[in-house]
N, C-alpha and C positions, 0 to 999 in steps of 0.2 A: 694505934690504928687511925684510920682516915676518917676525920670527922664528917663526909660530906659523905662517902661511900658506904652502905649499910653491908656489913659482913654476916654471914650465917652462923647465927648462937652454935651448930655442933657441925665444928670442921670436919669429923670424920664422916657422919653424916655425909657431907657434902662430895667427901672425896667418892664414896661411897658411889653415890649418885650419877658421880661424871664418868668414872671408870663403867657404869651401866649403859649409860646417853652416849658416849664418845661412840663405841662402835657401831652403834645404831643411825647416827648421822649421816658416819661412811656410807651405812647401807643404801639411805636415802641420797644421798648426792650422787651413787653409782646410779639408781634406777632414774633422776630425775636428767641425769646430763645424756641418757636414753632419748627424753624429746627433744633435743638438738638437735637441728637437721642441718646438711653439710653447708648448706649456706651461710647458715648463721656464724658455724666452725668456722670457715675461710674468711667472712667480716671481721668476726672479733679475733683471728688472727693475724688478719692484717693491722687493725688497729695496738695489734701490740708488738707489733712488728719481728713476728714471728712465720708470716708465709714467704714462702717461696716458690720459684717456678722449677722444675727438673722435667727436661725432654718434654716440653710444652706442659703438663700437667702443674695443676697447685697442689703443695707439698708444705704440711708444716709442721715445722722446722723446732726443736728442744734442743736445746742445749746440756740439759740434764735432767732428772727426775722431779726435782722440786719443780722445775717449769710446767712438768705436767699436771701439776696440784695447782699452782696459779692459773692455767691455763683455763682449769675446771670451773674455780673458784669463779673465775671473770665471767665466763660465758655462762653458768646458771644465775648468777646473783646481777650483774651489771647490765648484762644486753636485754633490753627493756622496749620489744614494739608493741607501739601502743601503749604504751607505761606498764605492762606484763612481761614480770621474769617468768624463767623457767621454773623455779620453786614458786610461784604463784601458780602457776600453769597447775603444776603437778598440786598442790593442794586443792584446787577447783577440781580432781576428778575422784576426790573421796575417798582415797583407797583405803583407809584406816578407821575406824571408829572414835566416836569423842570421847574425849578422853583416852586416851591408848597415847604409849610413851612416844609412840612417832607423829600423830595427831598433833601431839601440843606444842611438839620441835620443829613440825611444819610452819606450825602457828608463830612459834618463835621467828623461824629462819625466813617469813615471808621480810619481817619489819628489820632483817639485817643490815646494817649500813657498814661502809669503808672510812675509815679515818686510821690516826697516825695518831698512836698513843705513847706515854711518857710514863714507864716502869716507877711508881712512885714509893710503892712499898708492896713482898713479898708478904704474903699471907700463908705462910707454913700449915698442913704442907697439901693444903686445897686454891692455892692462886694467887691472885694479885690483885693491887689497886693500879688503873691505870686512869693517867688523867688525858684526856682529848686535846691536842694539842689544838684545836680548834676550836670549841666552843667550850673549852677548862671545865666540862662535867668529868666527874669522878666516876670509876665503877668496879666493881669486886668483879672480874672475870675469874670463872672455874679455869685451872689448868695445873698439870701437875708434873712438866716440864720444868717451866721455870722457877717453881718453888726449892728446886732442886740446887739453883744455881746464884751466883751472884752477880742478883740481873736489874737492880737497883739502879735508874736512869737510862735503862737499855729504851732506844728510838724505836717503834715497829711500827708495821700498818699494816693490820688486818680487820675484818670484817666480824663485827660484834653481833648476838641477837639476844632479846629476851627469855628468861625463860626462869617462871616460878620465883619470880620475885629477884631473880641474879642474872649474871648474865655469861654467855657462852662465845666465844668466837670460833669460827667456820673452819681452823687447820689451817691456811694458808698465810702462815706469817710472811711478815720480810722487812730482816734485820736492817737497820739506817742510820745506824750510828747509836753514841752516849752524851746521855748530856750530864755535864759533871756540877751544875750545878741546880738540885734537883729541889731544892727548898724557894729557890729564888726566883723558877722559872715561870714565866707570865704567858699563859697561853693569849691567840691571838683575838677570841672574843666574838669567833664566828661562826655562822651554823653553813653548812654548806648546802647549796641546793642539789638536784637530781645528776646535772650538765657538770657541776664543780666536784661532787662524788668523783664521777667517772673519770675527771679529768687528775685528778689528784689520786687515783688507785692507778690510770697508766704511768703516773710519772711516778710514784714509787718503784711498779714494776719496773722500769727502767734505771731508775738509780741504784735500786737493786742487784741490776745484771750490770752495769758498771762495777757496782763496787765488787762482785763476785769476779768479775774477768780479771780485774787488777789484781785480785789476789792470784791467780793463778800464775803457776810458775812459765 
């Protein structure tokens, strides 16, 4: 196991945990992507260049279903006025009591951040250690997807948040290659700012929907 990454003494325990947390997330990302108002929609659509115009109206535009999960993911967590997302928003209005399992995931999911992490080693059968391809921190992410699979150097980038001493990401992966050599690799040694986030989550989106279109027949 990853010397740098703290793993949970009782796996099932943990598996336990997430299979309770995961659908309760949903729940909140549905009620919190509620305070989006269509302008915001039509900006952060454009920026990921997903609007369109039909018979003069703005229209936008998926290509598939995953995009509607990125699409979520970007506009609660990323579009920031004023330096407040919309899961800041929605935890400023109390709805949960302290302590209460959505309280604390709120609390988690305010300090979420986007990077592009390096599948270092599977943690059967509660997650994985992923290292930051950016600033080379380690982390035990909960999931129980990929412990499933042999995902060992798999590229992604999704959106991580604390919670209870581990860490959880937001559902919106996007796959980006293997790097085949996973003992050797040197991340680049840098923390991103707020501006270098946002820009480095559209440009996966995008490489993303490249490399999905090329596989199409």
């Amino acid at each position: 196991m990853s010397e740098l990454a703290e793993i949970p003494s009782d796996l099932d325990a943990t598996v336990a945990e997430y299979k309770q947390l995961r659908p309760l997330m949903t729940e909140l990302h549905t009620e919190i992507v509620r305070l989006v108002k269509k302008d915001v929609m039509f900006a952060c659509a454009k920026r990921l260049q997903m609007l369109s115009r039909q018979q003069g109206k703005k229209v936008i535009v998926l290509e598939n279903e995953f995009e509607g999960d990125l699409f979520q993911d970007y506009q609660i967590y990323m579009h920031r006025p004023r330096g407040i997302n919309a899961v800041q928003q929605f935890l400023n209005r109390n709805r949960y009591p302290e302590g209460s399992d959505k309280r604390r995931l709120l609390e988690g999911m305010v300090k979420a951040r986007f990077s592009i992490f390096l599948v270092k080693e599977i943690i059967r059968p509660a997650g994985f250690v992923g290292l930051d391809i950016y600033t080379g921190e380690e982390y035990f992410v909960r999931d129980l997807a990929l412990p499933q699979q042999n995902a060992v150097g798999l590229l992604s980038g999704f959106r991580i948040f604390p919670y209870e001493g581990f860490w959880m990401h937001t559902g919106a992966n996007l796959t980006l290659g293997q790097e085949p050599d996973v003992a050797g690799f040197q991340p680049y040694g840098k923390k991103l700012n707020e501006k270098e986030e946002q820009q480095l989550n559209e440009e996966a989106i995008f490489r993303w929907r490249q490399a999905v279109s090329e596989m199409e027949p």
